[in-house]
mmCIF file of the N, C-alpha and C atoms, coordinates in Angstrom:
data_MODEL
# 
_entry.id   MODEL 
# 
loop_
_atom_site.group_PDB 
_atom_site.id 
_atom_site.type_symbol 
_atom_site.label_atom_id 
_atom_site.label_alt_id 
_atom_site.label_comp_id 
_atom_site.label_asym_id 
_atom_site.label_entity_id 
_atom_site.label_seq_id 
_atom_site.pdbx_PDB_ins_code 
_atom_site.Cartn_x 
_atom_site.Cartn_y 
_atom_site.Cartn_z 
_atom_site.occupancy 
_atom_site.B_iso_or_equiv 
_atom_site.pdbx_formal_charge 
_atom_site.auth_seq_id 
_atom_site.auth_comp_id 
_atom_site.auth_asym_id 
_atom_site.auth_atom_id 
_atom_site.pdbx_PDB_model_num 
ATOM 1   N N  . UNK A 1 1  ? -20.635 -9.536 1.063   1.00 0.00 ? 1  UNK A N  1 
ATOM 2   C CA . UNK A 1 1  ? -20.358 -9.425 -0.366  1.00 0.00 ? 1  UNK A CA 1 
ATOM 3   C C  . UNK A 1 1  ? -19.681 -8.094 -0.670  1.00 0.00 ? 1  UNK A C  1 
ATOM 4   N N  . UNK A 1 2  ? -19.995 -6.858 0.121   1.00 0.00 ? 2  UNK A N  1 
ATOM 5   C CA . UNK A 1 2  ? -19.773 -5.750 -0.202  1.00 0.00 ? 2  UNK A CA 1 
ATOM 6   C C  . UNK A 1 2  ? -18.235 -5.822 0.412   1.00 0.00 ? 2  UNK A C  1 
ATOM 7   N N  . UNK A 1 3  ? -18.287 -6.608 1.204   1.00 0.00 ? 3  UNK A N  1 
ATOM 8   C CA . UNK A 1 3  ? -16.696 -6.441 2.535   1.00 0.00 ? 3  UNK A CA 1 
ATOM 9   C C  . UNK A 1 3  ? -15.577 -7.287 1.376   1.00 0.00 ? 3  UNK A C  1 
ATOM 10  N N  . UNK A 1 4  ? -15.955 -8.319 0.483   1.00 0.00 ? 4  UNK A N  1 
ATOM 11  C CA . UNK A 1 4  ? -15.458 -8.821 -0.497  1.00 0.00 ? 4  UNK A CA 1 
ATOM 12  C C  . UNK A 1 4  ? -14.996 -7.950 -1.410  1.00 0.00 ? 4  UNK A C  1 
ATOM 13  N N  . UNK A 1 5  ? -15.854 -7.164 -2.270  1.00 0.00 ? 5  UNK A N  1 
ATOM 14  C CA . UNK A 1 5  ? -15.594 -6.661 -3.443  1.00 0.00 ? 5  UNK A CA 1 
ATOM 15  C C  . UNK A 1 5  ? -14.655 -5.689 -2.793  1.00 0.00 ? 5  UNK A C  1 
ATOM 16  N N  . UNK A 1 6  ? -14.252 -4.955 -1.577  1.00 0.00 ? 6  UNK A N  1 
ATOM 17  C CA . UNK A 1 6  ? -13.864 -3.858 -0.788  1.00 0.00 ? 6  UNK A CA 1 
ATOM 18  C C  . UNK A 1 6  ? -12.373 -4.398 -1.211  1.00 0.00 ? 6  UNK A C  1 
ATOM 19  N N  . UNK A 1 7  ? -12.060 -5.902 -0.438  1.00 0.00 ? 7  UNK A N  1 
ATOM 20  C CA . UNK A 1 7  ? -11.197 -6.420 -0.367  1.00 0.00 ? 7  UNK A CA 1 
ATOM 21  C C  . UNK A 1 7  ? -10.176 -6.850 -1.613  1.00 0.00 ? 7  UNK A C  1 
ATOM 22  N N  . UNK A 1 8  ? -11.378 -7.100 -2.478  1.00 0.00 ? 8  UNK A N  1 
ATOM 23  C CA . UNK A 1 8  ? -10.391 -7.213 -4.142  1.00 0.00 ? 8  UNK A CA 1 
ATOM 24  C C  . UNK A 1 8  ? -10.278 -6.356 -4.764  1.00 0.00 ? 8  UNK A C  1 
ATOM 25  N N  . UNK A 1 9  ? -10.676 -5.037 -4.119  1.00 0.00 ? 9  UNK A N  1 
ATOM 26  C CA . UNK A 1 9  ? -10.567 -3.986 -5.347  1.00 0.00 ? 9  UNK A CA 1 
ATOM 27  C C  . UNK A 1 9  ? -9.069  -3.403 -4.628  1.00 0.00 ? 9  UNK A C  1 
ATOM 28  N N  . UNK A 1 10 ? -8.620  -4.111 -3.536  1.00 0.00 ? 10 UNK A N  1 
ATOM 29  C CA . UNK A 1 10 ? -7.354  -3.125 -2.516  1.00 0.00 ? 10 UNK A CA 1 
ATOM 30  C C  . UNK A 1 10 ? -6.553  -4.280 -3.269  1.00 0.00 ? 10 UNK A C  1 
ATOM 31  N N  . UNK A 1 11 ? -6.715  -5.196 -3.306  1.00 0.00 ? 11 UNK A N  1 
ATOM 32  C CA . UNK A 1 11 ? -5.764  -6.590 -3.612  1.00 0.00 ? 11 UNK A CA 1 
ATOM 33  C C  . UNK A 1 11 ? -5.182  -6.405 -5.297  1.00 0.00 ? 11 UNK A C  1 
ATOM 34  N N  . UNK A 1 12 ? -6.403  -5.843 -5.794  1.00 0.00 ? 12 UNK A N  1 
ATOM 35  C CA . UNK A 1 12 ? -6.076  -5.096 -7.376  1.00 0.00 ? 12 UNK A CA 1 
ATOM 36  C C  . UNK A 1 12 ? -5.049  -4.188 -7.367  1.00 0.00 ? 12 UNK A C  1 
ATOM 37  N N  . UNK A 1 13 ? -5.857  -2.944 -6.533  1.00 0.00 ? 13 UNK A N  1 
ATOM 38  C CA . UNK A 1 13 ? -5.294  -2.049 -6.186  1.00 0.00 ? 13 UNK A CA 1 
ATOM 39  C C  . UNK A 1 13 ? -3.115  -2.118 -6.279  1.00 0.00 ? 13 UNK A C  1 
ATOM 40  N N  . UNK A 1 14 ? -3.120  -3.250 -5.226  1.00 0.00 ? 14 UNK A N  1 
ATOM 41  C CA . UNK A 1 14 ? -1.906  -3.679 -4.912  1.00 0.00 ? 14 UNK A CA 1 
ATOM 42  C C  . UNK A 1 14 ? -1.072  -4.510 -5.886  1.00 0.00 ? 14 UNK A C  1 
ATOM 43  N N  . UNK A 1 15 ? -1.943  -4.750 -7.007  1.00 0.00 ? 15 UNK A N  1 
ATOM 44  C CA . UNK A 1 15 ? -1.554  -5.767 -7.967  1.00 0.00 ? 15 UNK A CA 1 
ATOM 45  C C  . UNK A 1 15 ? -0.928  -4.939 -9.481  1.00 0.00 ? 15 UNK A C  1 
ATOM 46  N N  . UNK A 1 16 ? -1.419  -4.010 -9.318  1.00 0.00 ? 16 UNK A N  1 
ATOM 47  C CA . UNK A 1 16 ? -1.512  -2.687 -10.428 1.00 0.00 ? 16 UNK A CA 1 
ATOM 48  C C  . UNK A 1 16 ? 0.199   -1.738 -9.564  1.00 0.00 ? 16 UNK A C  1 
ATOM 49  N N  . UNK A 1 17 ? 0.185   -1.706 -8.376  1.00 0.00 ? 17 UNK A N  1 
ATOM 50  C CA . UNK A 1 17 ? 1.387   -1.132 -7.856  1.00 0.00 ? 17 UNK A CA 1 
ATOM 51  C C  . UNK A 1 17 ? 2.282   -2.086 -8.265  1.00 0.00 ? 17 UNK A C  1 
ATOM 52  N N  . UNK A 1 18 ? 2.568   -3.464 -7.617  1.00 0.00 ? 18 UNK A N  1 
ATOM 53  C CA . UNK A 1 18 ? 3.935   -3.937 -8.382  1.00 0.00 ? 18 UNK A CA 1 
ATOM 54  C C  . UNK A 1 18 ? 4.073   -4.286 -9.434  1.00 0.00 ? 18 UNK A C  1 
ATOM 55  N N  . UNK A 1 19 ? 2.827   -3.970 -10.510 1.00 0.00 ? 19 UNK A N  1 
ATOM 56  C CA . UNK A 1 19 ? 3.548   -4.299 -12.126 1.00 0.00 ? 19 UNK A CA 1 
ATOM 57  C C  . UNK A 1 19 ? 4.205   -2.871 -12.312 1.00 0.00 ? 19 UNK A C  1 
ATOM 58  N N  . UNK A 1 20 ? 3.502   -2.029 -11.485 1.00 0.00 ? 20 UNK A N  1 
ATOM 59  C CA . UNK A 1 20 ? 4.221   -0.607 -11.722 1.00 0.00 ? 20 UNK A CA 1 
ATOM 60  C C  . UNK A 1 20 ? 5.496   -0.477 -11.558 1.00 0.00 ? 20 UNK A C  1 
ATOM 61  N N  . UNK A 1 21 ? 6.011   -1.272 -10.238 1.00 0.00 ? 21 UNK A N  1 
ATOM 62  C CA . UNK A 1 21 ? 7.039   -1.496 -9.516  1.00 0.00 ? 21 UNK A CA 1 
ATOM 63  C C  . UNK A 1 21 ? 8.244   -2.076 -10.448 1.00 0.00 ? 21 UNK A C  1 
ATOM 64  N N  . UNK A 1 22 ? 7.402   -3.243 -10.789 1.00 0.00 ? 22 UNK A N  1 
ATOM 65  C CA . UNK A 1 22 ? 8.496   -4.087 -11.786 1.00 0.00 ? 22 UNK A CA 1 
ATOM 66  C C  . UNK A 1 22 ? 8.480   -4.228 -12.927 1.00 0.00 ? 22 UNK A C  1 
ATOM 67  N N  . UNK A 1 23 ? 7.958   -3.270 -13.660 1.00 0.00 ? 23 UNK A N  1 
ATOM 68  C CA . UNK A 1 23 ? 7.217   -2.715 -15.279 1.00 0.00 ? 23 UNK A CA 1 
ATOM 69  C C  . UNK A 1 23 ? 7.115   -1.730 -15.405 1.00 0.00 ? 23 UNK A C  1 
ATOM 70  N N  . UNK A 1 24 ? 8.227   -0.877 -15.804 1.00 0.00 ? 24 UNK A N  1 
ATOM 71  C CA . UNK A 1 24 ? 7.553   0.746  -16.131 1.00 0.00 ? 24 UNK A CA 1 
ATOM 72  C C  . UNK A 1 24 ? 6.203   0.330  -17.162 1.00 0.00 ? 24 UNK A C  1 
ATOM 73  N N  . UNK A 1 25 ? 6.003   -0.636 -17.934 1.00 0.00 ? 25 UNK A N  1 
ATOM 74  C CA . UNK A 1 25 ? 5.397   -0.713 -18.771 1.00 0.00 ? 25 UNK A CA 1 
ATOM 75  C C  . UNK A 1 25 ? 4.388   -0.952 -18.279 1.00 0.00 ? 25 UNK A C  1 
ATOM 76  N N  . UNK A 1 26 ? 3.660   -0.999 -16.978 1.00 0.00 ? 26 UNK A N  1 
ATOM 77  C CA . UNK A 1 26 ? 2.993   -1.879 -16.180 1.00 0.00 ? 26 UNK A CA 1 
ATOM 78  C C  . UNK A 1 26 ? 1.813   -1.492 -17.081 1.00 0.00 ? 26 UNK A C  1 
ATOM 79  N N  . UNK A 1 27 ? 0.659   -0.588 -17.303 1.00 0.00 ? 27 UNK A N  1 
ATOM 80  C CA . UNK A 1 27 ? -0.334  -0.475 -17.940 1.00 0.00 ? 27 UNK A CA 1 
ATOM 81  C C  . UNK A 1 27 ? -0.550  -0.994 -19.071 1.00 0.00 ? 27 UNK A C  1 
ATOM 82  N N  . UNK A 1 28 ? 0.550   -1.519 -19.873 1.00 0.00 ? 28 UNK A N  1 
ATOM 83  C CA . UNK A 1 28 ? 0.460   -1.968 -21.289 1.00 0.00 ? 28 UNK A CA 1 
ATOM 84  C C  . UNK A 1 28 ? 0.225   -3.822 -20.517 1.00 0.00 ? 28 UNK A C  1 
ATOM 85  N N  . UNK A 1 29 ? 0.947   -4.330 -19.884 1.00 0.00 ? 29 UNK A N  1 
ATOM 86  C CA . UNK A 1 29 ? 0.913   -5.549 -18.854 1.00 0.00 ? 29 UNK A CA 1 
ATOM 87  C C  . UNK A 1 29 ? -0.592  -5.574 -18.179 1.00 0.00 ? 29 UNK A C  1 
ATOM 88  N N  . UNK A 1 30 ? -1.042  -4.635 -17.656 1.00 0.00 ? 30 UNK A N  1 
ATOM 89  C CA . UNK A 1 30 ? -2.303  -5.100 -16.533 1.00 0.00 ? 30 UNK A CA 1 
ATOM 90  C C  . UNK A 1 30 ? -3.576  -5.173 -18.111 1.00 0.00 ? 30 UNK A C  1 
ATOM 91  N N  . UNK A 1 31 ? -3.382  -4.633 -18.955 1.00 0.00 ? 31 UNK A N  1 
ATOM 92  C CA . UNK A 1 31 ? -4.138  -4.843 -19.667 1.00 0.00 ? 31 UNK A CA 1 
ATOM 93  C C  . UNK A 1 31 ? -4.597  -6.357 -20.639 1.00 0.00 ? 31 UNK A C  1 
ATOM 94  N N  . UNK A 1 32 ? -3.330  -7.073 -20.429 1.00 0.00 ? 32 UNK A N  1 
ATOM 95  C CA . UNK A 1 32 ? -3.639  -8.657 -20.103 1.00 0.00 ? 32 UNK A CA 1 
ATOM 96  C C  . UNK A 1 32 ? -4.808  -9.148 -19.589 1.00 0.00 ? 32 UNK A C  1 
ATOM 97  N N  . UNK A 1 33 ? -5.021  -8.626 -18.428 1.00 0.00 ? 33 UNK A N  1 
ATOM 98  C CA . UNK A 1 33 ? -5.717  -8.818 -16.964 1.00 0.00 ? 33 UNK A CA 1 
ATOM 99  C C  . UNK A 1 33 ? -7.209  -8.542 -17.650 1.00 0.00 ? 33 UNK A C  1 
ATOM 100 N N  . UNK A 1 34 ? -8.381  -8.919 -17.781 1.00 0.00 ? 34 UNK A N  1 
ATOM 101 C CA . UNK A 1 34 ? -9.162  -8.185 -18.460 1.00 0.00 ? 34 UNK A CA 1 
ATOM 102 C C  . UNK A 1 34 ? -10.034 -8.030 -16.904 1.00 0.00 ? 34 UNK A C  1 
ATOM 103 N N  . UNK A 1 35 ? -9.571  -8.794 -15.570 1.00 0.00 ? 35 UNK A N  1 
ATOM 104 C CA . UNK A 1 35 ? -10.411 -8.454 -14.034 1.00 0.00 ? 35 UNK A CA 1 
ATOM 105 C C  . UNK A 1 35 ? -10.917 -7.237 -13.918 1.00 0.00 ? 35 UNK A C  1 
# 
């Protein structure tokens, strides 16, 4: 469970980089996301 949450918080992690990538706006965007 712990090796899980490890795994989605990098997968987030990575999910938060390409709105960055392809959104300067990305923080106003991940805030959609309520994960």
């Amino acid at each position: 469970m712990v090796i899980a949450a490890f795994l989605f918080s990098l997968k987030m992690k990575n999910f938060i980089r390409l709105t960055w990538i392809t959104n300067p706006s990305g923080k106003r965007m991940f805030s959609l996301f309520p994960i």
